[in-house]
TITIDREN-883626 format. One record per residue (C-alpha): residue number from 1; x, y, z. Coordinates in nm, 4 decimals, padded with zeros to 6 digits. Layout:
residues N
<r><i>NUM</i><u>X</u><v>Y</v><w>Z</w></r>
...
***
This chain:
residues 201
<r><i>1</i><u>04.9020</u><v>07.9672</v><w>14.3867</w></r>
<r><i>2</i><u>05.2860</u><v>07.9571</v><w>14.4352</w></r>
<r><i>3</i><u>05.5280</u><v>07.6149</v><w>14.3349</w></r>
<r><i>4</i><u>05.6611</u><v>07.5409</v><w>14.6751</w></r>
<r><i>5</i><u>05.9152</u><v>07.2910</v><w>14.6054</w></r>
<r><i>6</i><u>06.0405</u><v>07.1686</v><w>14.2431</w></r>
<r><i>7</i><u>05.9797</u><v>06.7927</v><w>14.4535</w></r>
<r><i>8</i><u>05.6382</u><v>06.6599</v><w>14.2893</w></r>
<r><i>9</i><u>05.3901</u><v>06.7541</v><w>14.3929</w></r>
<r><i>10</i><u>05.4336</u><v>06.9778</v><w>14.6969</w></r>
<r><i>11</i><u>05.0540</u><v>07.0169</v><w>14.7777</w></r>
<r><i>12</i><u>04.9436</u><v>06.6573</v><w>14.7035</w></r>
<r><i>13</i><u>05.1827</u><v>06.5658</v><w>14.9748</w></r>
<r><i>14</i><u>05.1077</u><v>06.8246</v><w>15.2533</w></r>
<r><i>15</i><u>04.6943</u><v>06.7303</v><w>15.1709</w></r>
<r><i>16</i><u>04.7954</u><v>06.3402</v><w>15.2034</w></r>
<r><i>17</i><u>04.9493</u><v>06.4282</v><w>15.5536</w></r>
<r><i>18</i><u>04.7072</u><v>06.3029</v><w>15.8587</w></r>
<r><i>19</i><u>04.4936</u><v>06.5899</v><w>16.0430</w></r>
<r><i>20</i><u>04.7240</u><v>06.6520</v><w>16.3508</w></r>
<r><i>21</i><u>05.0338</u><v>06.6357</v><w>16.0838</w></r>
<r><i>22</i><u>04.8704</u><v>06.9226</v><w>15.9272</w></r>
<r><i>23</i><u>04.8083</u><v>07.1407</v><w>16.2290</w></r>
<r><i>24</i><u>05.1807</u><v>07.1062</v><w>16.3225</w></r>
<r><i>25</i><u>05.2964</u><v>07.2207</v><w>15.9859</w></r>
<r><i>26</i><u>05.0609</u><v>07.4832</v><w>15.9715</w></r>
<r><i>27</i><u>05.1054</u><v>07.6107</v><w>16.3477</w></r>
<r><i>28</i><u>05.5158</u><v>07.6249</v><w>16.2297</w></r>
<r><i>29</i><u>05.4088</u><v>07.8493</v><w>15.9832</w></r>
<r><i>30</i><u>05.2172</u><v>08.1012</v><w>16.1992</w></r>
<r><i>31</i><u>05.5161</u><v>08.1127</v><w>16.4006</w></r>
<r><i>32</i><u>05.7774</u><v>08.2058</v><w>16.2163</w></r>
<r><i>33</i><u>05.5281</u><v>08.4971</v><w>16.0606</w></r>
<r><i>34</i><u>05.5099</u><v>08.6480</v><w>16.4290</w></r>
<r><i>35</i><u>05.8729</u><v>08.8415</v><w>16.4292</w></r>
<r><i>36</i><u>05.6769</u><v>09.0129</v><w>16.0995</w></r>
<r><i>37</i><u>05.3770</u><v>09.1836</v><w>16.3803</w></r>
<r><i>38</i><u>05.6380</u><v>09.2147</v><w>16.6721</w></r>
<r><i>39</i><u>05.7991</u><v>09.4701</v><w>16.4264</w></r>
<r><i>40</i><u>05.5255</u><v>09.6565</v><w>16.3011</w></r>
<r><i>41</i><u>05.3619</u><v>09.6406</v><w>16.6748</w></r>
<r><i>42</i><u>05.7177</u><v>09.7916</v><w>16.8206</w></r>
<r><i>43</i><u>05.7394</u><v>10.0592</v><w>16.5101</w></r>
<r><i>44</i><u>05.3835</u><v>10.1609</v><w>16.4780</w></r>
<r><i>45</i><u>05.3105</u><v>10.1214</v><w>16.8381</w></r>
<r><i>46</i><u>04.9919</u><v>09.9189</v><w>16.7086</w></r>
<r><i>47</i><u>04.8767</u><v>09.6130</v><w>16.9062</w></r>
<r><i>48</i><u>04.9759</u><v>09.3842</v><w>17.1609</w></r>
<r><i>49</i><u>05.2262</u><v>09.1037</v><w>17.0401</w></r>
<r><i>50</i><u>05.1735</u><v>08.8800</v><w>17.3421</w></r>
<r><i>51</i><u>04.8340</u><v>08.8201</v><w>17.2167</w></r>
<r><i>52</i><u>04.9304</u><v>08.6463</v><w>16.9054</w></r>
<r><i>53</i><u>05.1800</u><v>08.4866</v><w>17.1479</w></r>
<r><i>54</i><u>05.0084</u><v>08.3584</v><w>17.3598</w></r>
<r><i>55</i><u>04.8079</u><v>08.2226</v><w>17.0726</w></r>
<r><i>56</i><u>05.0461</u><v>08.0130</v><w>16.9689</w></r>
<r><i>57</i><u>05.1761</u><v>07.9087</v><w>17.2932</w></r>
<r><i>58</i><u>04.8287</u><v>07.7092</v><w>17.3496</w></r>
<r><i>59</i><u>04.8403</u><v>07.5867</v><w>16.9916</w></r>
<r><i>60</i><u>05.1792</u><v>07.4218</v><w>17.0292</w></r>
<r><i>61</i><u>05.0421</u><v>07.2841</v><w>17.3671</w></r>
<r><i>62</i><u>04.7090</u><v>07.1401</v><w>17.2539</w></r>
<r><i>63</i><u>04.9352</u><v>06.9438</v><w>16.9769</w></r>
<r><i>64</i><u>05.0792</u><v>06.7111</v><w>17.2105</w></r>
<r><i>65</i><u>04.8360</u><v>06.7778</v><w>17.5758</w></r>
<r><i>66</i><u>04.4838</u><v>06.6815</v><w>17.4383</w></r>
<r><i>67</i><u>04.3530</u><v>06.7530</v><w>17.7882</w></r>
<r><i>68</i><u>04.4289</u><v>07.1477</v><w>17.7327</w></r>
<r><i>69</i><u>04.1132</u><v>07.3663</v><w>17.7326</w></r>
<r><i>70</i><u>04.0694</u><v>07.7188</v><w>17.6252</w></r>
<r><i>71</i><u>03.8363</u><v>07.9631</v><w>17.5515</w></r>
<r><i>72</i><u>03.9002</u><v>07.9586</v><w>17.1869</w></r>
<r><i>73</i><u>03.6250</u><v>08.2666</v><w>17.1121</w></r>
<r><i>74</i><u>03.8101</u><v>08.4640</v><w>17.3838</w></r>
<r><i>75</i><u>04.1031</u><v>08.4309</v><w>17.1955</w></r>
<r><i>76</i><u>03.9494</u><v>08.4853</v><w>16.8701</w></r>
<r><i>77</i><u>03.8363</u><v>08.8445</v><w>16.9685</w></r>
<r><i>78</i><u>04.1709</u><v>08.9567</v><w>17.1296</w></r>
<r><i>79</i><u>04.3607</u><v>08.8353</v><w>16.7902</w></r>
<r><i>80</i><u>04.0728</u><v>09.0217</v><w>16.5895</w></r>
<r><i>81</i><u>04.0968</u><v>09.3417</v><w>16.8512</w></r>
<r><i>82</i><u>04.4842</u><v>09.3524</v><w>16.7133</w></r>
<r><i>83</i><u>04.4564</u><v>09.2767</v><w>16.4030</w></r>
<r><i>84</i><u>04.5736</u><v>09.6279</v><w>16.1525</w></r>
<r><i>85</i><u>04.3919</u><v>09.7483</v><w>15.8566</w></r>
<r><i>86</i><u>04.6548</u><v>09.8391</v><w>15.6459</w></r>
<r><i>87</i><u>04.4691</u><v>10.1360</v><w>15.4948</w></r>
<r><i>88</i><u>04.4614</u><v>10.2749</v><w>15.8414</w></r>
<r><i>89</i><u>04.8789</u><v>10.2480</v><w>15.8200</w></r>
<r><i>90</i><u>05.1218</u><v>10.4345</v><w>15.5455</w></r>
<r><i>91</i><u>05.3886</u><v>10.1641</v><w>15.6691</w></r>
<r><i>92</i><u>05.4258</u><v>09.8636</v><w>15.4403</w></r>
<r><i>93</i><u>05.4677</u><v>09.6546</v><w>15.7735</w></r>
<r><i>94</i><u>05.0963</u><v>09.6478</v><w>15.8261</w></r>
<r><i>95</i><u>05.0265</u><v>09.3693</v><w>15.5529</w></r>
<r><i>96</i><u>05.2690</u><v>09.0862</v><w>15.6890</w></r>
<r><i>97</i><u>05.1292</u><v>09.2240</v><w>16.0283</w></r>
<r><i>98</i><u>04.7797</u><v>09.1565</v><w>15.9285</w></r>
<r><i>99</i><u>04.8752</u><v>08.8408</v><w>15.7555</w></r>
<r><i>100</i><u>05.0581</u><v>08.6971</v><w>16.0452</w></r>
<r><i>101</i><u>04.7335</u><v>08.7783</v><w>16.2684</w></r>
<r><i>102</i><u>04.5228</u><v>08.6407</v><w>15.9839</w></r>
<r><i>103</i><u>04.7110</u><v>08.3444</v><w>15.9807</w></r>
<r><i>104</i><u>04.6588</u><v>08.2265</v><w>16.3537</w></r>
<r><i>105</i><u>04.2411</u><v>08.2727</v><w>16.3443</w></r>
<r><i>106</i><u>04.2803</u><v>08.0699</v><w>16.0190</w></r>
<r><i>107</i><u>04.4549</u><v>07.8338</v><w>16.2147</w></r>
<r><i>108</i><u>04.2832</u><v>07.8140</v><w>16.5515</w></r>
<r><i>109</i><u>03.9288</u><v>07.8372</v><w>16.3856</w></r>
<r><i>110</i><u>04.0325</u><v>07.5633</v><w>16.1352</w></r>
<r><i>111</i><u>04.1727</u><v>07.3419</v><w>16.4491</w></r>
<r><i>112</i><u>03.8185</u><v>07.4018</v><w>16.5972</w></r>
<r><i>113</i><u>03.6135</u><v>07.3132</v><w>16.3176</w></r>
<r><i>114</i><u>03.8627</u><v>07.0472</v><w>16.1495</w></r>
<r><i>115</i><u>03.8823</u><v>07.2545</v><w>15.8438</w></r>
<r><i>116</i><u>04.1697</u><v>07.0866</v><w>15.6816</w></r>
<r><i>117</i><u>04.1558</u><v>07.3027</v><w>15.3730</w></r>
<r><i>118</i><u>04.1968</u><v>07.6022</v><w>15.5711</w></r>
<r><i>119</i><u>04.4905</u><v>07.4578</v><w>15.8018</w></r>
<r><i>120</i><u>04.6802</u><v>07.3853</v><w>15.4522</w></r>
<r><i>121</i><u>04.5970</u><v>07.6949</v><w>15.3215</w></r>
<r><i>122</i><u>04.8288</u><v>07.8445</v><w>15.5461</w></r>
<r><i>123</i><u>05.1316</u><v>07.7186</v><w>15.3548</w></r>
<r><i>124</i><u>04.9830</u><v>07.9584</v><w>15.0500</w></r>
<r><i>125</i><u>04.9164</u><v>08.2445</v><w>15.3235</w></r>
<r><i>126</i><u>05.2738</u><v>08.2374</v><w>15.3980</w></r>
<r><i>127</i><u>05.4188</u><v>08.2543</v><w>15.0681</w></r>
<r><i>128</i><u>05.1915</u><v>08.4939</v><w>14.9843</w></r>
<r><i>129</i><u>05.2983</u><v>08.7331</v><w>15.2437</w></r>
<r><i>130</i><u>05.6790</u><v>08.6856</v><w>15.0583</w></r>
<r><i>131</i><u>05.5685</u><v>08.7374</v><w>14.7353</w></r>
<r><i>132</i><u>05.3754</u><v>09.0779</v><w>14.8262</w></r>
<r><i>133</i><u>05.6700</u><v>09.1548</v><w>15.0180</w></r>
<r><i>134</i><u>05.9295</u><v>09.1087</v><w>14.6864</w></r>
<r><i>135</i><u>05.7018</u><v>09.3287</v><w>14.4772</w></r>
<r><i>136</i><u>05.6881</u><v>09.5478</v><w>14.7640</w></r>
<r><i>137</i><u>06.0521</u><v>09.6193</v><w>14.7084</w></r>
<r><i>138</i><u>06.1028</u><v>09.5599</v><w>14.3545</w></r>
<r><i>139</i><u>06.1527</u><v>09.7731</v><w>14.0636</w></r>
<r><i>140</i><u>05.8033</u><v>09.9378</v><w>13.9835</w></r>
<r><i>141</i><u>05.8768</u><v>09.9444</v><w>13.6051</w></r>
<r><i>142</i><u>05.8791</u><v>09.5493</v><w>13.5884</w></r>
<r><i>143</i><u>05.6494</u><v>09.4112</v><w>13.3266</w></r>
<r><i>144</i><u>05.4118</u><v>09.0748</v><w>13.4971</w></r>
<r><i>145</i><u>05.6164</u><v>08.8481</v><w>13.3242</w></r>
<r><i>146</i><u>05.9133</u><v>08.9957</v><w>13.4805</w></r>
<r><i>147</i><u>05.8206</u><v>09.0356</v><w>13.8513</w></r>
<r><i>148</i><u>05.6578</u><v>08.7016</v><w>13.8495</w></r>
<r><i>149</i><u>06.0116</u><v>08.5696</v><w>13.7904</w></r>
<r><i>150</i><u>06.1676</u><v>08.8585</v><w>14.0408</w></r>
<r><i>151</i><u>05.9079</u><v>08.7408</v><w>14.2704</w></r>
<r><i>152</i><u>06.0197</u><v>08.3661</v><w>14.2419</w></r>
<r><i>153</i><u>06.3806</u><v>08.3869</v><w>14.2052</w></r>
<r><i>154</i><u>06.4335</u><v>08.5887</v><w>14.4958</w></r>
<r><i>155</i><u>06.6581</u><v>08.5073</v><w>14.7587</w></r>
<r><i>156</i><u>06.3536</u><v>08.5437</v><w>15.0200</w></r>
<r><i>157</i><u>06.0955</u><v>08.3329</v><w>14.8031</w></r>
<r><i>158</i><u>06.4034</u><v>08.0374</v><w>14.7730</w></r>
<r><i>159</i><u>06.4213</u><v>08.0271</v><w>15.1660</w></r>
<r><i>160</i><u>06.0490</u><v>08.0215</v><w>15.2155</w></r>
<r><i>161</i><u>06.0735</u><v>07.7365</v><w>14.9700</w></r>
<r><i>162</i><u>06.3292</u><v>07.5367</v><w>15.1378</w></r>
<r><i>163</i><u>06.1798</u><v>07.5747</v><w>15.4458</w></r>
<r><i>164</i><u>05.8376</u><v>07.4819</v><w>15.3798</w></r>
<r><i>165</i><u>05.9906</u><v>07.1783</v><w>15.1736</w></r>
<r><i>166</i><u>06.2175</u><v>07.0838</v><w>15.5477</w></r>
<r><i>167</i><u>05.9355</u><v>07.1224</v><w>15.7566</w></r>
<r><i>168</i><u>05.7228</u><v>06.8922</v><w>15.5305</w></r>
<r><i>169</i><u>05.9928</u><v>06.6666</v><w>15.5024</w></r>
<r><i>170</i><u>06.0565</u><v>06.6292</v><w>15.8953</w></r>
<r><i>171</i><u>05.6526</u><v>06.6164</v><w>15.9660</w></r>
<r><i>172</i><u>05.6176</u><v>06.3766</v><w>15.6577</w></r>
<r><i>173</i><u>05.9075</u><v>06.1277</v><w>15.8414</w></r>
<r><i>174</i><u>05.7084</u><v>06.1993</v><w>16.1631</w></r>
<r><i>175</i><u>05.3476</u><v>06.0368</v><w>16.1764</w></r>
<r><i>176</i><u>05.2959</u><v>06.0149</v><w>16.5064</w></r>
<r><i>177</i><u>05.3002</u><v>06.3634</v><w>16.7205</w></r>
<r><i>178</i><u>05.4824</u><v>06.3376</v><w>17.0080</w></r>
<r><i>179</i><u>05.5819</u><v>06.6558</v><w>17.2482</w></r>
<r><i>180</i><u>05.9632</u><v>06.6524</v><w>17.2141</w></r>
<r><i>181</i><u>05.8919</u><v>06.6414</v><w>16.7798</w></r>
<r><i>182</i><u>05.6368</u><v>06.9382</v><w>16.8811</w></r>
<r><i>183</i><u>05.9021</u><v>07.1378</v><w>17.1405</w></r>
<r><i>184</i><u>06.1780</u><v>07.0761</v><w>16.8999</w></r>
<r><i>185</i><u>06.0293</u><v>07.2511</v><w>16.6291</w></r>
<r><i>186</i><u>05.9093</u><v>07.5370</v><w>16.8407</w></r>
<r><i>187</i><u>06.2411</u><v>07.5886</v><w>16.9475</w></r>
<r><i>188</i><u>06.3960</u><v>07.5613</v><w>16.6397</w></r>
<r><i>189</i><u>06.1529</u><v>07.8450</v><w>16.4881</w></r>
<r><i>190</i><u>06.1805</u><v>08.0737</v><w>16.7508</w></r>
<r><i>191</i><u>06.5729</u><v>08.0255</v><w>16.8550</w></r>
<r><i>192</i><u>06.6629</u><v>08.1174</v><w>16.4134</w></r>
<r><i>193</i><u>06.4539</u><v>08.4081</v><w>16.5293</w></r>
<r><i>194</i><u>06.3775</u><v>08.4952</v><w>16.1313</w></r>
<r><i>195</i><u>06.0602</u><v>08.5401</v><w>15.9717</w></r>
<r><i>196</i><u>05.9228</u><v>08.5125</v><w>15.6473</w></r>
<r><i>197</i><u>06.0090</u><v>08.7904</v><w>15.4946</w></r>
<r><i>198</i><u>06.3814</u><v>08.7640</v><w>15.6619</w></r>
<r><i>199</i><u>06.2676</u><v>08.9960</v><w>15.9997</w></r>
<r><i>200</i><u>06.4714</u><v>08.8996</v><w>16.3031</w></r>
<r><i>201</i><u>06.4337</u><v>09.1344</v><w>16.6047</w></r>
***
């Protein structure tokens, strides 16, 4: 849906990537989306972000400690109980919200089932969320032609490039998945503290 990287072939490489390869990328992803329902949560006084937290916390685990068990349908309702409906919401904040919630089931039911389409879908999610969010906040009298090259040449669209391009770069460089590649990444994410759409709390 969206050219990642001008590199060839962005999505040839992330489908050549091995299963556990993809996960990581993916679960980097889902991440870096959370400051995006923190936000809304805090503002809207909607939801509870430790759920999606905690989430992830047992996602980045389970990449490196294969002995980790959890209740993955117990999760699955408590990230579907805080989930928004944007048409409930008049705040814009609701959709990357939604999509960051969205983007966790998609992962942890994908993990479950070994649905590597859906755990590489993710990288569209994401940059899906930034494009909604550019026309969002761009000038409503744009023609298509013209906001599909707002949406693209935007500042926010060129990070979300770069970074998806760096992280499949690293994991790419990285076939086997060890815990310090895992705990450096999840440190990395959460210490630039920025999401998708350029949220930091």
């Amino acid at each position: 849906m969206f050219p990642m990287t001008s590199k060839t072939g962005f999505f040839k490489r992330l489908k050549a990537l091995s299963l556990p390869q993809k996960q990581l990328f993916a679960l980097a992803l889902c991440q870096r989306m959370l400051p995006n329902y923190q936000l809304f949560s805090e503002v809207c006084e909607f939801g509870q972000p430790q759920v999606l937290g905690t989430a992830l916390e047992l996602l980045w685990q389970s990449q490196y400690d294969k002995k980790l068990k959890f209740n993955i349908d117990v999760h699955l309702q408590r990230l579907d109980e805080n989930t928004p409906d944007p048409s409930d919401f008049e705040a814009y904040g609701a959709y990357p919200a939604m999509d960051a919630a969205v983007a966790i089931v998609t992962l942890m039911g994908a993990i479950d089932g070994k649905i590597e389409e859906d755990i590489t879908n993710i990288s569209k999610l994401s940059s899906s969320t930034v494009a909604n969010y550019i026309e969002a906040i761009s000038d409503e009298s744009l023609m298509d032609e013209e906001l599909d090259e707002f949406v693209f040449s935007h500042p926010v669209m060129e990070q979300e490039k770069e970074l998806q391009g760096m992280l499949l770069d690293i994991i790419e460089a990285n076939p086997d998945i060890t815990s310090e590649l895992v705990k450096g990444l999840r440190k990395d994410i959460i210490e630039a503290g920025v999401s998708n759409i350029g949220i930091s709390l």
